[in-house]
N, C-alpha and C positions, 0 to 999 in steps of 0.2 A: 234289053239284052236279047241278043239274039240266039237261035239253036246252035251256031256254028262256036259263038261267045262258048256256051254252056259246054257243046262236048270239047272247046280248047279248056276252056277251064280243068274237066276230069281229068283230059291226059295230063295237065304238068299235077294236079293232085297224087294223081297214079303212078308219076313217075318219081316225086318229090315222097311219097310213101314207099314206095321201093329204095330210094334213100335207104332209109329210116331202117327199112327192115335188113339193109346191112351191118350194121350199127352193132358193135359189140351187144349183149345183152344187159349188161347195165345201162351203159347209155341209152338204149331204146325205153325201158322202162323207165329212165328220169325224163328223157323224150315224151313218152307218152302221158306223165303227169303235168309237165310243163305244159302241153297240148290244152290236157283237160282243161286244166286252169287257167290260163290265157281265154279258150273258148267264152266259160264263163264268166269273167271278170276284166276280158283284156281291153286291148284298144276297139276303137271304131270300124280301123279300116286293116284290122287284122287278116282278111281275105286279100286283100287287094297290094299286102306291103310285102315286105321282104324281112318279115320277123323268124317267120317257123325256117325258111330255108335257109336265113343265117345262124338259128341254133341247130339246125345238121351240119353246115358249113364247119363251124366253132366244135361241137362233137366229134366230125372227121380226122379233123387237127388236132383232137387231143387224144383221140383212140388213135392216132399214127405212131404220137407221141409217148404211145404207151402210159398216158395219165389218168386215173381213175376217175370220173364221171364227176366225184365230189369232188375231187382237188381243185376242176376246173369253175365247179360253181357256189362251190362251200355246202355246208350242211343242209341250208334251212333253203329249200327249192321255190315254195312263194316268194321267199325273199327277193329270190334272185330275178325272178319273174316282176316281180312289182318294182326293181331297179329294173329294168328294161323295157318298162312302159311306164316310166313316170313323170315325161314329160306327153302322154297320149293322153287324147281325152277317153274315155274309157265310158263302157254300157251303166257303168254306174253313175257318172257325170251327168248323162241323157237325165237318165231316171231322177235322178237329183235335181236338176234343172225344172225336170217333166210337176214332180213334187211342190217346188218354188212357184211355181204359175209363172214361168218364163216363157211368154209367147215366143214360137218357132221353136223348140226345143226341142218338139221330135225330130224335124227334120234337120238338124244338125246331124 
């Protein structure tokens, strides 16, 4: 990875967080739990996919729509989180693997 990689990288973070931070105030706050929780639990290539900017995408559309935050994703927010990565392999699969004595498994 290169320098030029890393500071393209921040700009669309920074721009993709300026999103975020238009975002009615509920949504940003189910926003930023869904974040949390993906971080530590989510997929692999969570950096690299188009997961977080399609839950602002999906937020935009339902804060236009004047829908509240929950309508759009139900009560229970892990839930919803662990239904949109449940076909990923996820940091717990590694470690699960890692566990197993599956040679190559970290670097998967």
């Amino acid at each position: 990875m290169s320098i030029q990689d890393i500071i393209e990288g921040k700009k669309q973070w920074r721009a993709h967080m300026a999103r975020v931070k238009t975002l009615p105030p509920d949504y940003r706050i189910v926003y930023q739990e869904m974040q949390r929780y993906l971080f530590k639990v989510g997929p692999t290539d969570l950096s690299d996919g188009q997961l977080l900017p399609g839950i602002v995408d999906f937020f935009e559309e339902g804060a236009a729509g004047g829908k509240g935050v929950l309508e759009l994703i139900g009560p229970d927010v892990a839930a919803f989180c662990d239904d949109l990565i449940k076909d990923s392999r996820t940091y717990a699969d590694v470690y699960q693997d890692s566990l197993n004595g599956n040679p190559g498994a970290a670097e998967q």
